[in-house]
FIDRENKE-52996 format. One record per residue (C-alpha): residue in three letters; y, x, z. Coordinates in steps of 0.5 Angstrom, whole numbers, plus 2048, in hexadecimal, padded with zeros to 3 digits. Each point is the difference from the previous one (the first is absolute). Layout:
# residues N
ALAYXZ ...
# end
This chain:
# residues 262
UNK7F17C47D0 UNK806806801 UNK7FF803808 UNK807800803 UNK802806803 UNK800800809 UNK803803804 UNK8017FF809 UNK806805803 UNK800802807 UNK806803803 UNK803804806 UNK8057FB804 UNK8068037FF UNK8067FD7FE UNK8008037F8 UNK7F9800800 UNK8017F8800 UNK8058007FB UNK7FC8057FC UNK7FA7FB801 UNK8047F97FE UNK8028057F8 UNK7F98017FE UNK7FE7FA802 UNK8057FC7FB UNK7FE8057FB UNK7F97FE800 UNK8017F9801 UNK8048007FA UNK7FC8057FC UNK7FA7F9803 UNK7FC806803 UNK7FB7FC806 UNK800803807 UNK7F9800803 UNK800804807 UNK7F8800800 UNK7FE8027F9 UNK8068037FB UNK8008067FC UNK807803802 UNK803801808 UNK807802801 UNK802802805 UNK807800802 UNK802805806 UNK800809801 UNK7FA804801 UNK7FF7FE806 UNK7FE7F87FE UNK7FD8037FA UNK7FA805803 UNK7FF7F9806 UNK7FF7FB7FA UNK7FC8057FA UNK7FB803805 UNK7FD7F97FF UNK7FF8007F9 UNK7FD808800 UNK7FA7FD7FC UNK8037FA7FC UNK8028017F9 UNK8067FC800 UNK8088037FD UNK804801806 UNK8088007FF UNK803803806 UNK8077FF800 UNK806804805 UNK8047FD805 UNK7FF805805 UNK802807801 UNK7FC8047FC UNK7FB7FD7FB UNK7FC8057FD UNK7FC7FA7FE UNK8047FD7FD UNK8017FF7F8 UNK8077FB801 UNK8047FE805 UNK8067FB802 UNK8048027F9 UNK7FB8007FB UNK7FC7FA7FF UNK8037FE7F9 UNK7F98037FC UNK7FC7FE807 UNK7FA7FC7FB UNK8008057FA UNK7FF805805 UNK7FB7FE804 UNK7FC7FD7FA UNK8018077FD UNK7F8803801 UNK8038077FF UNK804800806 UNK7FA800805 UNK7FD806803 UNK7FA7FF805 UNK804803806 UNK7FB806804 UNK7FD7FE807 UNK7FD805805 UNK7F97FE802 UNK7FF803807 UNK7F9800802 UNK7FE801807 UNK7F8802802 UNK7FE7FD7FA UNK8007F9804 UNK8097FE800 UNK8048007F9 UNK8067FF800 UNK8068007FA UNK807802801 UNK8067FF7FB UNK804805803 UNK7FD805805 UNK7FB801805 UNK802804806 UNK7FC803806 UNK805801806 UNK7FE803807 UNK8067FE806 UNK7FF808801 UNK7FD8067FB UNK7FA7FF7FD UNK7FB8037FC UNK7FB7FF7FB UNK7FC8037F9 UNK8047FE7FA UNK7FB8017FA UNK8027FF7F9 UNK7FB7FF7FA UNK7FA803806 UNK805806801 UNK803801806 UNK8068017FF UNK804801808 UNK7FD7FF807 UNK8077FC802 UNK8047FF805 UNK8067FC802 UNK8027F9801 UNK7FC7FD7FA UNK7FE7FF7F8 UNK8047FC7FB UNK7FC7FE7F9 UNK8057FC7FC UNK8007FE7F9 UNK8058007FB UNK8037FA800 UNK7FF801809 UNK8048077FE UNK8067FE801 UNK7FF7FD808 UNK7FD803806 UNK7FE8067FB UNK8078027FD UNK8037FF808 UNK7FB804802 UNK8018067FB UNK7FB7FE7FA UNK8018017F9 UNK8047FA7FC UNK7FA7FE7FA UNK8027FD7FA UNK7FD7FA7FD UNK7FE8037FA UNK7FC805804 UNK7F87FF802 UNK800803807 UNK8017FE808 UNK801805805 UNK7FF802807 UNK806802806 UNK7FE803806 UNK8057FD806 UNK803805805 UNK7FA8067FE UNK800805805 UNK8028077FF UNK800807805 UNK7FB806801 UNK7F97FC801 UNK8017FB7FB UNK8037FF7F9 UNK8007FA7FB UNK8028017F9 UNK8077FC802 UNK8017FC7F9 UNK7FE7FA7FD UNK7FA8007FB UNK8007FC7F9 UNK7F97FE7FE UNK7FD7FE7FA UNK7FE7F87FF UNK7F9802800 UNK800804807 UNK7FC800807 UNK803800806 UNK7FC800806 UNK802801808 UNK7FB802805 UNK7FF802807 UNK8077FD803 UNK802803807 UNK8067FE804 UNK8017FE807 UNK8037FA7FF UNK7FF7F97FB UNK8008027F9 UNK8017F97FC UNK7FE7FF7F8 UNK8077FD7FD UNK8007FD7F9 UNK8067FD7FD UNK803800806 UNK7FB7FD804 UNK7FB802806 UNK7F97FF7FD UNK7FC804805 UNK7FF805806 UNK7FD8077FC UNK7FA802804 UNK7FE808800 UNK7FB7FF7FD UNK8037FB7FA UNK7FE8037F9 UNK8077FC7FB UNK7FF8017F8 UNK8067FF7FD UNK8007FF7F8 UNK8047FD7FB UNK7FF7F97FD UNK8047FB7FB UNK8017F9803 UNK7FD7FB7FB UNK8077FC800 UNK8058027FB UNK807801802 UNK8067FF7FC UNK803808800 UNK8058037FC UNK7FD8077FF UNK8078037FD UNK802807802 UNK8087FE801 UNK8007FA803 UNK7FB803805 UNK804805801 UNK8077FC801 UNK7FB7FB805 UNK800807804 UNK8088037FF UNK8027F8803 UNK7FB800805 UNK800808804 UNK8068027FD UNK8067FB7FE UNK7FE7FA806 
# end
């Protein structure tokens, strides 16, 4: 007996993201693929990175084919949106179009781990402090409002806003951003963003501020950091395959479209 391919789509409440939904759905009824919310083999998520990052969090540790389709803003994700369906199935049956995306692993005093999609963020309300050690070197005592790790895929958000690099797909490394460093006559942070390669370590120790200082990952509050929290972060690949296109131009007319034309 032939296994009939499943699918399940999940989407953001928007108007386009709707229309955009009831267009797939006809093009996998008539192609007699199955949706199956509980056991399918590929998930199509309809909607911008936002709903992208909510949704693919889940499936971190899953190997399914994840399809993630633009109708938002940005959609770095994505590998179609609104007006290019027409090759949807070849494309998503293709196996040469799917690359495991990089995850951040954040391990927090060998007890909490975390992942992130995107980013992690220590922020302070006020200045802070800490030892920041790449592969067992110190490499700044800092100081200023936080710390913001990014993957390459993260690159684009909070990362590039806040004076980080643009990495591009084809390039195995993560970063490291320092928010607002302090600089005068006592104290002086290197003051630019640091590319790391994938296998790199990073390690934030001995934090001192007068004021809350929170863990943000991808976008969400997780915890308070205590002074003596001992945070590793490294990268990882999630074990879902996301359909991506690693192609330099269209990479490069995705940014021009989204920071430069509008």
């Amino acid at each position: 007996m032939i296994k009939k391919n499943t699918y399940w789509i999940v989407s953001s409440n928007h108007d386009l993201s709707k229309r955009v939904t009831k267009i797939i759905k006809r093009i996998f009824q008539k192609a007699k693929w199955i949706s199956n919310k509980n056991n399918h083999d590929y998930l199509i998520v309809v909607g911008g990175d936002g709903t992208y990052v909510r949704f693919l969090r889940k499936y971190y540790d899953k190997p399914i084919k994840i399809v993630c389709v633009n109708t938002g803003t940005v959609g770095f994700y994505a590998r179609f949106d609104a007006n290019n369906l027409n090759q949807f199935i070849k494309t998503i049956m293709d196996e040469n179009n799917y690359i495991h995306p990089q995850l951040l692993s954040i391990n927090i005093n060998n007890k909490l781990v975390y992942n992130a999609m995107n980013e992690l963020v220590i922020q302070s309300l006020n200045t802070i402090k800490m030892d920041v050690k790449i592969d067992d070197a110190l490499y700044e005592k800092y100081m200023g409002t936080g710390i913001l790790i990014a993957t390459r895929t993260g690159a684009t958000g909070q990362a590039k806003s806040n004076g980080g690099t643009i990495i591009f797909p084809n390039v195995n490394a993560f970063e490291l951003v320092e928010l607002a460093p302090t600089n005068h006559s006592k104290h002086h942070s290197f003051n630019a963003p640091v590319i790391l390669n994938n296998n790199a370590k990073v390690e934030l120790t001995n934090f001192v501020s007068t004021q809350r200082c929170d863990l943000i990952i991808d976008g969400m509050r997780v915890k308070q950091i205590n002074p003596t929290d001992y945070i590793t972060v490294t990268k990882q690949d999630a074990k879902f395959h996301l359909c991506f296109n690693m192609d330099t131009h269209k990479y490069i007319t995705k940014l021009q479209n989204t920071f430069i034309k509008g």
